[in-house]
C-alpha positions as MATLAB code, in Angstrom:
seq = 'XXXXXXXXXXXXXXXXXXXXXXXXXXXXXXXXXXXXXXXXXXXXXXXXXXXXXXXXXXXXXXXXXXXXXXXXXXXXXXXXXXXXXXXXXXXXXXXXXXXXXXXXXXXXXXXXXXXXXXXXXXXXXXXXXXXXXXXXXXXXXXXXXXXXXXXXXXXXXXXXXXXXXXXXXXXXXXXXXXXXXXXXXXXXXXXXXXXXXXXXXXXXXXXXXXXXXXXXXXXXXXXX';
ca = [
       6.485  -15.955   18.829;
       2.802  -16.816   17.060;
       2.804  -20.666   16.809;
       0.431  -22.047   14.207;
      -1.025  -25.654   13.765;
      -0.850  -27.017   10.143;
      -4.567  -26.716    9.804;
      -4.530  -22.566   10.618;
      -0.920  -22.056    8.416;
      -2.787  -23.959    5.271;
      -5.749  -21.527    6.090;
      -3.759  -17.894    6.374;
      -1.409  -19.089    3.443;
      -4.456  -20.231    1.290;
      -3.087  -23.989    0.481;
      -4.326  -27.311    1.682;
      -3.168  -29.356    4.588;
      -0.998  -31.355    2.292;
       0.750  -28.740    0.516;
       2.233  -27.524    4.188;
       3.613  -30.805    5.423;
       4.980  -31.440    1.848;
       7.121  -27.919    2.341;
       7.351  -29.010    6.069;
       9.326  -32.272    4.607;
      11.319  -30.930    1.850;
      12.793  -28.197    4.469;
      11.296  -24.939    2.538;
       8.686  -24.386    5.379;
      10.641  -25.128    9.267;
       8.399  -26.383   11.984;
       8.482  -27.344   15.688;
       7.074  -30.695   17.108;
       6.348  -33.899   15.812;
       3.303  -35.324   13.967;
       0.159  -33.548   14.516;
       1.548  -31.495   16.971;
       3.962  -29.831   14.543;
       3.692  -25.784   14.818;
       4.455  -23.013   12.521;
       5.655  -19.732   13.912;
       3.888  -17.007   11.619;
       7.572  -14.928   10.665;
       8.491  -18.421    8.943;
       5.459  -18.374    6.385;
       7.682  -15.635    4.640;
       9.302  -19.066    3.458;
       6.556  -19.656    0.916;
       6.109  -16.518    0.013;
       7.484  -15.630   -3.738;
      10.441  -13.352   -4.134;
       9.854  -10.494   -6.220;
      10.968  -10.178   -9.529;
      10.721   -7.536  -12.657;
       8.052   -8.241  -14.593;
       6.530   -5.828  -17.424;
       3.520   -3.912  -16.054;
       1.169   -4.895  -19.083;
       1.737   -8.905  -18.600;
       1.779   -8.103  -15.066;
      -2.198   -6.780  -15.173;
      -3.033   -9.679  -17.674;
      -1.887  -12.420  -15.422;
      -3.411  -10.935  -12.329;
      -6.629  -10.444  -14.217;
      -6.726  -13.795  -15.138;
      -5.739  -15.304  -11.826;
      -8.737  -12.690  -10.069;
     -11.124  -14.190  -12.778;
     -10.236  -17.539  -11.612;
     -10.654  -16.676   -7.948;
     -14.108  -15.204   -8.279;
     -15.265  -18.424  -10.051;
     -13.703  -20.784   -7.628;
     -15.291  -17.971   -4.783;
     -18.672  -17.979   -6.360;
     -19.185  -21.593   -6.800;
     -17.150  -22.898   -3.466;
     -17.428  -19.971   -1.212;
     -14.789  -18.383    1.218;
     -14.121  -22.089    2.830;
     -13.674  -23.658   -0.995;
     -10.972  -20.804   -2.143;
      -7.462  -22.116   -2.112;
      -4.406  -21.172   -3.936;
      -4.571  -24.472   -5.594;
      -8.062  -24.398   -6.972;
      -7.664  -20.900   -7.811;
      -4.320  -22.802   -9.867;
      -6.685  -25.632  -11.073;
      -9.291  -22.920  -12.151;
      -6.521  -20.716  -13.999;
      -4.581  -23.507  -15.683;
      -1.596  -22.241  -13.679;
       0.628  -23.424  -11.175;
       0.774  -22.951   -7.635;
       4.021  -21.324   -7.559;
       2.497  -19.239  -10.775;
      -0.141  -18.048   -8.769;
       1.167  -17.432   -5.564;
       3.992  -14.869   -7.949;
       1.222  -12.568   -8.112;
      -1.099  -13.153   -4.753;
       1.317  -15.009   -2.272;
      -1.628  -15.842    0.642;
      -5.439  -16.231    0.415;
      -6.257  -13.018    2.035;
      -4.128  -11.292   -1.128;
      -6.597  -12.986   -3.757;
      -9.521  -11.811   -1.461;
      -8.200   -8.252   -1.356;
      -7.371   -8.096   -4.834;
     -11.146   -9.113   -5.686;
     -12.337   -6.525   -3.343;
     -10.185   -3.660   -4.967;
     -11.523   -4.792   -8.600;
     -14.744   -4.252   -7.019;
     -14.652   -1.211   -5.832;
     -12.531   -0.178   -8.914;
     -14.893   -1.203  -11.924;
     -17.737    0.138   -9.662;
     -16.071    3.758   -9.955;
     -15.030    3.382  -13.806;
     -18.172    2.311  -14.255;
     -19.797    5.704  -12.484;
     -17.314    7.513  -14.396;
     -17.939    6.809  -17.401;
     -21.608    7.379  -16.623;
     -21.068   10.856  -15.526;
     -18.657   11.409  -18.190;
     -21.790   11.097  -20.771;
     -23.654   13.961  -18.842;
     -25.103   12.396  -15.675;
     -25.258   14.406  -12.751;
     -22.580   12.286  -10.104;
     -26.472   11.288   -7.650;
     -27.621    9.898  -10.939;
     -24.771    8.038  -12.131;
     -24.183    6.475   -9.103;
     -28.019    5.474   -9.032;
     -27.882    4.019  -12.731;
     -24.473    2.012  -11.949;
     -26.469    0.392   -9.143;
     -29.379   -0.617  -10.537;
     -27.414   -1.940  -13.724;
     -26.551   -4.690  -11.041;
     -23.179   -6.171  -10.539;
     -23.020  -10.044  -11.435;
     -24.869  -10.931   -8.304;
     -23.174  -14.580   -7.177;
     -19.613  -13.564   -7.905;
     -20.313  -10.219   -5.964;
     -22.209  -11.794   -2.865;
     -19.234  -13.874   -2.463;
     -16.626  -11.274   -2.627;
     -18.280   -9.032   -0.429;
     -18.909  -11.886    2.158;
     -15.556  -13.255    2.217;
     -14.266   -9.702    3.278;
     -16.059   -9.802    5.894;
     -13.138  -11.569    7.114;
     -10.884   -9.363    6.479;
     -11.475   -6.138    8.829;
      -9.151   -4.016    6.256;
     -11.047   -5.019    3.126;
     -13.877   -3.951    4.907;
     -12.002   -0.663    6.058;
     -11.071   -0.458    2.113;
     -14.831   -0.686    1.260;
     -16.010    2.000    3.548;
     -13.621    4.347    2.901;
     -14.436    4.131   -0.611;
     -17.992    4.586   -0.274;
     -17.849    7.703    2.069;
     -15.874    9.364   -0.277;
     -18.411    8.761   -3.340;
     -21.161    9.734   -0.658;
     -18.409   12.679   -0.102;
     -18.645   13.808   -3.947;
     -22.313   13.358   -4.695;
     -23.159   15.924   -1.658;
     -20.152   18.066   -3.029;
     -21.660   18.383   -6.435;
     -25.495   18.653   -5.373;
     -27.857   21.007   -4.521;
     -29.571   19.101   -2.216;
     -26.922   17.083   -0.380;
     -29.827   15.423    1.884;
     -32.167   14.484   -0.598;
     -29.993   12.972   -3.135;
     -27.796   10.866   -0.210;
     -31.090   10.024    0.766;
     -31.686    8.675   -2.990;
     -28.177    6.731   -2.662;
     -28.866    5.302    0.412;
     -32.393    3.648   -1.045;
     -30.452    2.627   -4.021;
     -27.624    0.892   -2.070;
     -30.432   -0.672    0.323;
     -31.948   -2.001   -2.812;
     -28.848   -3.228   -4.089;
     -27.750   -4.743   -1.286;
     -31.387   -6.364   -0.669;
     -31.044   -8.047   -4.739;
     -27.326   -9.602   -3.464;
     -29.585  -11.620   -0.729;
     -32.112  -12.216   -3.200;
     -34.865  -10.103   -1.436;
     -36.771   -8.455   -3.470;
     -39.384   -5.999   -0.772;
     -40.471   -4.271   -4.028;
     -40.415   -4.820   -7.976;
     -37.526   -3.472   -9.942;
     -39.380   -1.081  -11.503;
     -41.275    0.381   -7.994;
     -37.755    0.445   -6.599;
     -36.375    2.606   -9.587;
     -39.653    5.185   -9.540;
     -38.871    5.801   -5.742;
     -35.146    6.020   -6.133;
     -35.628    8.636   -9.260;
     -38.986   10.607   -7.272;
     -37.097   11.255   -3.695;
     -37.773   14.861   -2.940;
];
């Protein structure tokens, strides 16, 4: 059995110190020990976790959105260490309990952020093939339009610490790499043209900038 101090339970379950020995003394989350020293055995944290109840798909996405928008401001301006289900509450005008309905544990709000990610990024390269882009340029012309670079940065560095996210995120990308070389004629020189977009991309999220924004676009659109 995984025993876990107070300090590491508040931390996987996303609440603060003080929320866990309140549910510690009102019996809703059992412990082992005394003081300090009190444990939690991982299988119990299922006692804080919402049960699951009907709820109609299109308040479902609305609520979730909201709570996601919440997260990535309370990410963006306090970082992975700062994000707790009670500022994301604070942030959303909601409840814990309200919040924790949709995302029961940190690591769920983290994931969920990732997945919106990677989601709008797609619709996004979509919609720019749907207009008659070829699927190397499209995914070129969603990079460069940027995502919002602080709220980004800190989603992508918070799931870091979360080896699936990051599992998620790569799987993701080698299948758009996967389609581009399916629908060129030049699978080498146009992953080569998404690889210098992404390193450019990824370079603006740190704030480096090795070349102007327009020198970066001329080399990403003259790769032969």
């Amino acid at each position: 059995m995984e025993l876990l101090t107070i300090t590491d339970a508040a931390s996987r379950i996303g609440v603060s110190n003080r929320t866990v020995y309140r549910w510690i003394a009102d019996g809703t989350l059992p412990a082992v020990g005394t003081g300090t020293r009190r444990r939690i055995a991982v299988e119990h944290l299922d006692a804080v976790t919402p049960p699951t109840r009907h709820r109609t798909p299109a308040t479902t996405g609305d609520v979730r959105q909201h709570i996601l928008a919440s997260a990535a401001t309370v990410l963006g301006a306090h970082g992975h260490a700062g994000l707790t289900i009670e500022q994301v509450a604070a942030a959303s005008a909601m409840s814990v309990g309200g919040v924790m309905y949709h995302f029961a544990t940190k690591t769920a709000l983290i994931s969920g952020l990732v997945d919106e990610f990677l989601d709008r990024f797609e619709a996004d390269w979509s919609a720019s093939r749907e207009s008659g882009a070829t699927a190397v340029d499209a995914y070129i012309a969603v990079s460069e339009a940027g995502p919002r670079q602080q709220r980004t940065r800190a989603i992508l560095l918070a799931a870091l610490d979360d080896p699936s996210a990051v599992q998620r995120i790569n799987q993701r990308v080698k299948g758009w790499y996967h389609e581009i070389a399916m629908h060129s004629s030049d699978p080498d020189v146009d992953l080569l043209r998404c690889l210098a977009a992404d390193a450019v991309w990824l370079y603006g999220l740190l704030g480096i900038r090795p070349v102007s924004r327009a020198e970066a676009r001329r080399i990403t659109h003259t790769i032969a």
